[in-house]
C-alpha positions as CSV (number, residue, x, y, z in Angstrom):
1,X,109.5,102.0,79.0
2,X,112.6,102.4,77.3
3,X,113.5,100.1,74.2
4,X,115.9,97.3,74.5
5,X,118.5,98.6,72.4
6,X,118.9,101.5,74.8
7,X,118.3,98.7,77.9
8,X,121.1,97.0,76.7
9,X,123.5,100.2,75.7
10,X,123.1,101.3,79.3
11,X,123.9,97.8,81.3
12,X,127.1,97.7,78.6
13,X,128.2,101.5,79.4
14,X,127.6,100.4,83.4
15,X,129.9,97.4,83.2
16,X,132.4,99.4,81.1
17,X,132.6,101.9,83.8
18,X,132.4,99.6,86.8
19,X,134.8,97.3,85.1
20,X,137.2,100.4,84.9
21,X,136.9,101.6,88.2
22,X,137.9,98.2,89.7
23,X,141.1,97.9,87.1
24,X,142.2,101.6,87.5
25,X,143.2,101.1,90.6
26,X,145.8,97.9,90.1
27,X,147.2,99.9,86.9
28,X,148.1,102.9,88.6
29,X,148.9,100.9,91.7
30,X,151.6,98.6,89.3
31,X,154.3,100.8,88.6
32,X,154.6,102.3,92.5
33,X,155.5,98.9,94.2
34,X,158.8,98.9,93.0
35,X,159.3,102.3,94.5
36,X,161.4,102.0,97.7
37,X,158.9,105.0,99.3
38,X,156.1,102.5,98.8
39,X,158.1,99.9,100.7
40,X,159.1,102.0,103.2
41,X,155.9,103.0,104.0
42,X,154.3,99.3,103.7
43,X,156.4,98.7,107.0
44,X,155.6,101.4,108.9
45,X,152.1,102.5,108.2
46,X,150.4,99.6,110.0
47,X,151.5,101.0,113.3
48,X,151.3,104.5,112.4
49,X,147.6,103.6,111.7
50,X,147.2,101.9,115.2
51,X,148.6,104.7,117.2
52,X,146.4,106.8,115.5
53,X,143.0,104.8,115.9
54,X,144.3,104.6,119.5
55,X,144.5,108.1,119.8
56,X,141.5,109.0,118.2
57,X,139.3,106.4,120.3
58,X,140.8,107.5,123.9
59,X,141.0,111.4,123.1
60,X,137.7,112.3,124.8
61,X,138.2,110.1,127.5
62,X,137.9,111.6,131.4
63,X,141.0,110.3,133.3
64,X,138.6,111.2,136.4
65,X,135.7,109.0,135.9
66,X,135.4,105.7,136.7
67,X,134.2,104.6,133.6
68,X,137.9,105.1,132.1
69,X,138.3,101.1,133.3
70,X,136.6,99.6,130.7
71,X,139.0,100.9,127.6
72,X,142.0,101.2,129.6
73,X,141.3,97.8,130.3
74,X,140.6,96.5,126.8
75,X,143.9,98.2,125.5
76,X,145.7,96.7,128.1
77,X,144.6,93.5,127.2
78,X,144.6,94.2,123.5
79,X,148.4,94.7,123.8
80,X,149.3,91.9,126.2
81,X,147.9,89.6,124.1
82,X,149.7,90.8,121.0
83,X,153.1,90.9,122.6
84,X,152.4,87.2,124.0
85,X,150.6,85.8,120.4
86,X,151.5,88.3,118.0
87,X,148.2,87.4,116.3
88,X,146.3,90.6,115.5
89,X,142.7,89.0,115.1
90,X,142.9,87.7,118.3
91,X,144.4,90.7,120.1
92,X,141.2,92.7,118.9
93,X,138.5,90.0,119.6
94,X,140.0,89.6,122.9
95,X,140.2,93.5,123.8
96,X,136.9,93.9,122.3
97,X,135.7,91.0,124.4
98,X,137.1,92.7,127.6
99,X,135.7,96.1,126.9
100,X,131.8,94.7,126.0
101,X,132.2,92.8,129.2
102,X,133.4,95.5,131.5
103,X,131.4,98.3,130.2
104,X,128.0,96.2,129.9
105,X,128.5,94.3,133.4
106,X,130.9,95.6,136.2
107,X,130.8,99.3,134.5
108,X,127.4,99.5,133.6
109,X,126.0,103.7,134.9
């Protein structure tokens, strides 16, 4: 069993480094906010990320089958709602909701 001197030298070199790799972040992070970039991008990326995730999660999807229904569905309903609420949490609870119901129940092979 190790002695406590080197106990305690390793829990303070762990906290050190943990400690720095939380901070590091919100230095580096400090200067960029006042960059007009950053700003620009803070707007945009949030749909950009959407579109993507959207992409990404339909991509393999056969227009042919009938099993298409359940996410076509749940992104039709994901989208309705946030036009009418504008309230992302619910626009993904209640496409999610749509999808588990329609692919567990109606859909189910």
């Amino acid at each position: 069993m190790p002695d406590t001197p080197y106990l305690i030298a390793a829990v303070l070199v762990t906290a050190a480094v943990t400690w720095g790799l939380r901070a590091l972040p919100f230095a580096v992070l400090a200067p960029l906010r006042a960059s007009s970039t950053v700003q620009y991008l803070s707007t945009r990326m949030p749909a950009g990320i959407m579109v993507i995730l959207v992409v990404y999660c339909l991509r393999d999807l056969p227009l042919t089958e009938p099993r298409v229904l359940a996410p076509s569905a749940a992104l039709a309903v994901t989208v309705g709602l946030h036009l009418w609420r504008r309230n992302a949490l619910l626009s993904i609870l209640g496409g999610t909701a749509v999808h588990v119901l329609l692919a567990s129940t109606v859909l189910r092979s």
